[in-house]
N, C-alpha and C positions, 0 to 999 in steps of 0.2 A: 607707578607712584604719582600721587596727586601735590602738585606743590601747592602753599597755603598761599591764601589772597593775605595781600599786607595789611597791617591795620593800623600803621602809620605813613604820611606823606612821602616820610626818609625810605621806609620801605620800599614805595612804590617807586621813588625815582630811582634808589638804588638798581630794582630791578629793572627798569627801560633803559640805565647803563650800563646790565648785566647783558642783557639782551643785544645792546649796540656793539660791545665788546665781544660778542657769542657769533654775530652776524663778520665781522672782520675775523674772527677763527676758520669761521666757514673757506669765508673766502682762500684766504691763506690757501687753505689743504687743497681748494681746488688745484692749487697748481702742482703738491703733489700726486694729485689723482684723481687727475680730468673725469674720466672715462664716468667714474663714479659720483663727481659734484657737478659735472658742466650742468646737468641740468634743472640746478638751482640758481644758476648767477642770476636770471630774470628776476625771479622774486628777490635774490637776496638784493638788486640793486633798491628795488620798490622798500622792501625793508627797510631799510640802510635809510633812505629818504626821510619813511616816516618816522621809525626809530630816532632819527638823529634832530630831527623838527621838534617832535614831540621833546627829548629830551633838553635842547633848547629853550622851549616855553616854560621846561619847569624851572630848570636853573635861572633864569629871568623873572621867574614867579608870573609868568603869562598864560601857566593851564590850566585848564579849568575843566571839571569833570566831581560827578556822573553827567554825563551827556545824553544815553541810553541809545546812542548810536556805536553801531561795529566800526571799529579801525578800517583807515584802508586799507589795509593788509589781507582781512580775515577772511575774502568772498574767496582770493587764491587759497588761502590755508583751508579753508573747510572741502574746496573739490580737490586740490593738488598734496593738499600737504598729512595724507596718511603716514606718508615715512619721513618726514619733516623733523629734522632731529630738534628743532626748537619748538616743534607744536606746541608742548604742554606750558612752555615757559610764554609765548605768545597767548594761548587761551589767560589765563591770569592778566597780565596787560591788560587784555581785552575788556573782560569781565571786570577789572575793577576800574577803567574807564566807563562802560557802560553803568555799574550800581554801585562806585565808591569803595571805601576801603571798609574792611572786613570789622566788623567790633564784637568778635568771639572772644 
């Protein structure tokens, strides 16, 4: 399933606090089931950084985008993160920090 890029601002920030909120679930379940999340913490903590910066800047009205640069995030996500249960929701982020919001 392909989610839609936003095509308002509300949108977009909504989603980077969908995302921040997604990122602290992860975490969570790590601790019901190590075996099978420990080896996300690294990334989740780098997330969690930029995720929470970013969502910062916006509610301060401090960000600014299309940039046409990848997050720091995406260089982990595009080798590590095939099974990345937040890939799809992180490529969106991405992409509409890179080319803006959607006007479909």
């Amino acid at each position: 399933m392909t989610m839609k890029t936003p095509t308002t601002y509300d949108e977009y920030v909504d989603l980077v606090h969908q995302a921040v909120y997604e990122v602290d679930e992860m975490r969570a379940s790590i601790e019901y089931d190590p075996e099978d999340m420990e080896r996300w913490t690294g990334l989740l903590d780098h997330l969690d950084d930029v995720l929470r910066q970013m969502y910062a800047e916006m509610v301060e009205d401090n960000y600014r985008f299309p940039t046409n640069l990848d997050l720091p995030f995406m260089p982990v996500i595009k080798r590590f993160g095939a099974d990345f249960p937040l890939k799809q929701l992180l490529l969106v982020i991405n992409q509409t920090h890179k080319n803006g919001l959607s006007h479909n």
